[in-house]
KOLBAKOL-368335 format. One line per 4 residues: number of its first residue (from 1); for each residue z, x, y of C-alpha. Coordinates in Angstrom, 2 decimals, decimal comma, always signed. Layout:
! residues N
NUM) Z X Y ~ ...
This chain:
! residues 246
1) -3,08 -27,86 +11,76 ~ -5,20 -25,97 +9,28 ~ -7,52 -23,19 +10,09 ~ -10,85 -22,08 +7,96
5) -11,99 -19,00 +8,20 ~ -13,53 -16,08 +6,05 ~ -10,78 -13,32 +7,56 ~ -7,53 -13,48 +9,60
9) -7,28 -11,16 +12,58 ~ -3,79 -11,32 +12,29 ~ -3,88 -9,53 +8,62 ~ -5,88 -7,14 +10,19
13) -3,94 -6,16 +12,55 ~ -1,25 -5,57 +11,06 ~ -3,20 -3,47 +8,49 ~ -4,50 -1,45 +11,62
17) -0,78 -1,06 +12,70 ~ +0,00 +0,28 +9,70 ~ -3,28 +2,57 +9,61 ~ -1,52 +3,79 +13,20
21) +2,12 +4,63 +11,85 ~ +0,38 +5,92 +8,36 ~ -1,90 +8,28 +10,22 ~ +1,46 +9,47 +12,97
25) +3,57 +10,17 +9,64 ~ +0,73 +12,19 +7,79 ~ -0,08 +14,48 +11,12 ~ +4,07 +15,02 +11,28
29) +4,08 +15,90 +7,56 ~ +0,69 +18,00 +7,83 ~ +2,41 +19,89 +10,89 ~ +5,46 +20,50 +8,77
33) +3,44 +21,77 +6,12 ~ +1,00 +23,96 +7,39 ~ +2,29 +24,93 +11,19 ~ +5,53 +25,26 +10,07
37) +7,32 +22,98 +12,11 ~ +10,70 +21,15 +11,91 ~ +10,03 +17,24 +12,01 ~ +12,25 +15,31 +10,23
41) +10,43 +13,32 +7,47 ~ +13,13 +12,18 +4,91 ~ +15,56 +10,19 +7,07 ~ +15,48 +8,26 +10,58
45) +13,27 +7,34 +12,88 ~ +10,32 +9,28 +11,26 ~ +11,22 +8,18 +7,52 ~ +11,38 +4,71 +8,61
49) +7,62 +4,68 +10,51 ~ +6,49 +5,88 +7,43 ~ +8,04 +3,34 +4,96 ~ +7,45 +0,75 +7,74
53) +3,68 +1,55 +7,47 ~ +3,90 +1,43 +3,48 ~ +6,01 -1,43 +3,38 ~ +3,31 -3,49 +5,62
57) +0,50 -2,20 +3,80 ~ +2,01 -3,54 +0,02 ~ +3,05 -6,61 +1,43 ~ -0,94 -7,73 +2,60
61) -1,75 -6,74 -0,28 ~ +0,33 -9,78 -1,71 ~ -0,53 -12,27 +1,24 ~ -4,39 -11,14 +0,51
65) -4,45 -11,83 -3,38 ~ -2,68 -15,48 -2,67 ~ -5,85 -16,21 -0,17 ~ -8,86 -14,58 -2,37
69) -7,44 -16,28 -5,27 ~ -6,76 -19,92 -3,91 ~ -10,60 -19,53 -2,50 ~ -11,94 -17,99 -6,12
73) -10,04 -20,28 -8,60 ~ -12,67 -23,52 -8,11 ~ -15,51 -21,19 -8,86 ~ -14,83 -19,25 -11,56
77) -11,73 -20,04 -13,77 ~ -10,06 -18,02 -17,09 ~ -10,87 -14,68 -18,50 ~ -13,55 -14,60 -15,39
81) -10,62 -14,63 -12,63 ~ -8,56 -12,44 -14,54 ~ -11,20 -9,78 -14,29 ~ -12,21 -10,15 -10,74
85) -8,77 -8,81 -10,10 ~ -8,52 -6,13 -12,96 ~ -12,00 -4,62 -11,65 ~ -10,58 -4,76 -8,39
89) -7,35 -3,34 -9,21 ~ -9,19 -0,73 -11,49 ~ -11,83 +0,75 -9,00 ~ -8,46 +1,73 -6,15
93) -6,74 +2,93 -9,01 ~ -9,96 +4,94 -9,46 ~ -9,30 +6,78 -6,33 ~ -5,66 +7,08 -7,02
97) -7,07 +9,28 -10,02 ~ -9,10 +11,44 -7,76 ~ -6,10 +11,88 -5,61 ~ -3,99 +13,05 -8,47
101) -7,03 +15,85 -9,36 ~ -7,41 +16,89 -5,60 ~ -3,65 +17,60 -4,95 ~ -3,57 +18,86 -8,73
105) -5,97 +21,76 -7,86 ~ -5,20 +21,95 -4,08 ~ -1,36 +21,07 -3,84 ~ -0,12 +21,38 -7,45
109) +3,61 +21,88 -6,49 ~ +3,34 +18,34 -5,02 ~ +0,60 +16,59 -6,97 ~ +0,25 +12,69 -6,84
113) +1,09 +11,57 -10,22 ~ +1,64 +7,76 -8,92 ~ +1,33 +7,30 -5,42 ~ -0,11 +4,15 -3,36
117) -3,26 +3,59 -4,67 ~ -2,30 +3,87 -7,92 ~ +0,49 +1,54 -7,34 ~ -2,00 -0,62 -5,13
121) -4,37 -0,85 -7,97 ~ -2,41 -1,19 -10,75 ~ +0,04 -4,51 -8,95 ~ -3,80 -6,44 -8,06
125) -3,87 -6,91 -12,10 ~ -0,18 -6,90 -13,09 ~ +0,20 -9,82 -9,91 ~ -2,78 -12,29 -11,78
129) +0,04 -14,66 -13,63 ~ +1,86 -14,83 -10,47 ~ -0,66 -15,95 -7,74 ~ -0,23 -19,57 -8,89
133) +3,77 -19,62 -8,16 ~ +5,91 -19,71 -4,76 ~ +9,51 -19,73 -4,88 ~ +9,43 -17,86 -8,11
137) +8,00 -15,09 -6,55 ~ +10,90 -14,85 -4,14 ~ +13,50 -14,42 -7,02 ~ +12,09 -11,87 -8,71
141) +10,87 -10,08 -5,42 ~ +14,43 -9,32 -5,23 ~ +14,96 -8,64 -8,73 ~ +12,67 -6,06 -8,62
145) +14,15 -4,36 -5,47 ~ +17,67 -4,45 -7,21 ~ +16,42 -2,75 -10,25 ~ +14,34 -0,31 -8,04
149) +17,35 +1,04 -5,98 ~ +19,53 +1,25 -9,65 ~ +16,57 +3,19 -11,21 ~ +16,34 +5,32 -7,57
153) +19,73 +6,67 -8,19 ~ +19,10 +7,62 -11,90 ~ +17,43 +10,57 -13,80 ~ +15,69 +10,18 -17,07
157) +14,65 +13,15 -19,77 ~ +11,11 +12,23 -19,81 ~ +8,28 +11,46 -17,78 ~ +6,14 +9,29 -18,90
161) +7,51 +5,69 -17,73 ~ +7,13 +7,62 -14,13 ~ +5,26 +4,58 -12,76 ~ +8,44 +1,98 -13,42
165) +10,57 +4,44 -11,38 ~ +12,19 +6,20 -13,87 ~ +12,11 +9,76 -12,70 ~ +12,46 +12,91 -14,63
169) +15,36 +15,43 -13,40 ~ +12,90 +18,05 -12,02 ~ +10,63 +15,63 -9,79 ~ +8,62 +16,37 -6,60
173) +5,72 +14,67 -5,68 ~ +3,68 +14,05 -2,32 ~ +3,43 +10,37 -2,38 ~ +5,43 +7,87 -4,75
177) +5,76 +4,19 -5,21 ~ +6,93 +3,23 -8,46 ~ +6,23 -1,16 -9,70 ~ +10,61 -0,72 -9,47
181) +10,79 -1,51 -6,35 ~ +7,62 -2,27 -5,15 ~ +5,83 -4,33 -6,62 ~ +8,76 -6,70 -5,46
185) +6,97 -6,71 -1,76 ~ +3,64 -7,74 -3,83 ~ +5,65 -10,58 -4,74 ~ +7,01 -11,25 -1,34
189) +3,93 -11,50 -0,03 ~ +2,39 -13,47 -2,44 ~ +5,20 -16,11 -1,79 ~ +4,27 -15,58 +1,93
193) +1,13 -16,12 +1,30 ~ +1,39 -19,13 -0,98 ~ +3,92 -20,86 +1,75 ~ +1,70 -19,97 +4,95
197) -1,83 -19,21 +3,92 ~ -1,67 -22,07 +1,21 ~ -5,42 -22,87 -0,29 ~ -6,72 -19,67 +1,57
201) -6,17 -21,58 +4,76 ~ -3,79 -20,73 +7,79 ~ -0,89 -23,03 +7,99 ~ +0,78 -22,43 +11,20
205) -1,36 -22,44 +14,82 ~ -1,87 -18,78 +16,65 ~ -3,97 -18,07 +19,49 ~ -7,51 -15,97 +18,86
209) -6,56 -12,58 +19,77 ~ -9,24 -10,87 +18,11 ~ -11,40 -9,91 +21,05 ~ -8,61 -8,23 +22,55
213) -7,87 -6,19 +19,81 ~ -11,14 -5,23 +18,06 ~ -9,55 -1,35 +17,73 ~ -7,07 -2,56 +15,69
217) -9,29 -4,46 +13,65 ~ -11,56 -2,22 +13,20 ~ -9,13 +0,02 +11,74 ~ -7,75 -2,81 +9,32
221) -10,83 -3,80 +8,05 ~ -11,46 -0,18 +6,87 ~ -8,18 +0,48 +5,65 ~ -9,07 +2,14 +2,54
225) -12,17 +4,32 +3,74 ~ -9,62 +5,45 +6,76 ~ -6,59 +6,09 +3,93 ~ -9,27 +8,44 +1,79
229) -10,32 +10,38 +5,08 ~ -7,71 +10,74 +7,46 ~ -5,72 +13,88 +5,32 ~ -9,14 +16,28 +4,88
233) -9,61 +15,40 +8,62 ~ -6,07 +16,16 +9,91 ~ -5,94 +18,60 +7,55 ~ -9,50 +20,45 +9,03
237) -8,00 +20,14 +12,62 ~ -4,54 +20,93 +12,23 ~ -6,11 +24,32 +10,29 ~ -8,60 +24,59 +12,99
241) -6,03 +25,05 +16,25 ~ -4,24 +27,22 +14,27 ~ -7,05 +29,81 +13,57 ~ -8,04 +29,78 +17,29
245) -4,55 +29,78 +18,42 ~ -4,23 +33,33 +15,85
């Protein structure tokens, strides 16, 4: 049975679930940070909503590029595609810039050199010669992650091949996610979304659950505007209970 349709609730809701454990981590960290508290960030339960959120949100990402560009490729073709997706890929690494000169001024002992949107940004051009392919995206999905946990457990005397995941000695950072070993869940889900969203269409039946879950939606379909806010505003209430709480 094949489904045509412009979006897929499903997609976005798992965005918005992600959007849900994303904003949970950020408050815990934000807490840690300015209140002082104890939360454990870096291991267990808390570690693992927040690469569970990061993991889902790099994996669409994949599943997303297999459907625009299956729906693209008959109407524009060549050098034409290939900058669809490096504009694209260009204007969220964009913000990832801005990100880097906020937390540079604001938080410079933790400043975002390459964190998700610069990842994000940068894989929507670097996955272009791999949309087309399915089972070879599987293969060196796991190449990738192999190479990424080697590099994780390595230190390097320079700096600037920081966005492969090779990491200087002295290296802290606020946000991190290197091409080793993510861009490997790019190319999971682009062989997810090649197997099950083949042609930009659904492959497999699911009931409409949309109307039941418009909140999550919502919050799916604005992933990006929610990512850019959702700090500043924790941020401005976390600072604000503490001040009337003085």
């Amino acid at each position: 049975m094949v489904t045509i349709q412009k979006r897929f609730f499903e997609l976005d809701f798992l965005r918005g679930i992600a959007i849900m454990l994303m904003i949970l981590y950020h408050a815990l960290f934000d807490l840690n940070y300015f209140a002082g508290f104890g939360f454990e960030l870096w291991s267990g339960l808390f570690w693992l909503v927040g690469r569970t959120s990061a993991f889902i949100f790099i994996f669409i990402v994949g599943v997303s590029l297999t459907i625009s560009y299956s729906r693209a490729k008959g109407k524009i073709t060549g050098f034409s595609l290939f900058k669809k997706y490096f504009l694209r890929g260009g204007k969220i690494f964009s913000w990832g810039l801005i990100i880097t000169a906020v937390t540079y001024v604001f938080l410079p002992t933790g400043t975002i050199y390459f964190g998700v949107l610069h990842f994000i940004g940068l894989s929507i051009a670097l996955a272009y010669p791999f949309l087309k392919f399915r089972y070879l995206n599987l293969i060196l999905a796991a190449i990738f992650v192999v190479i990424g946990f080697y590099l994780k457990q390595s230190v390097f005397g320079f700096s600037y091949l920081l966005f492969l995941g090779l990491r200087p000695e002295v290296f802290y950072t606020l946000d991190y996610f290197p091409i080793f070993p993510w861009f490997g869940v790019v190319l999971l889900g682009i062989f997810f979304g090649n197997t099950f969203y083949a042609k930009g269409q659904r492959r497999f039946l699911i009931p409409d659950l949309s109307a039941k879950l418009k909140p999550l939606l919502f919050l799916g379909r604005n992933s990006l505007l929610i990512y850019l806010l959702h700090q500043p505003i924790l941020t401005a209430i976390i600072l604000s209970v503490m001040f009337i709480l003085d």
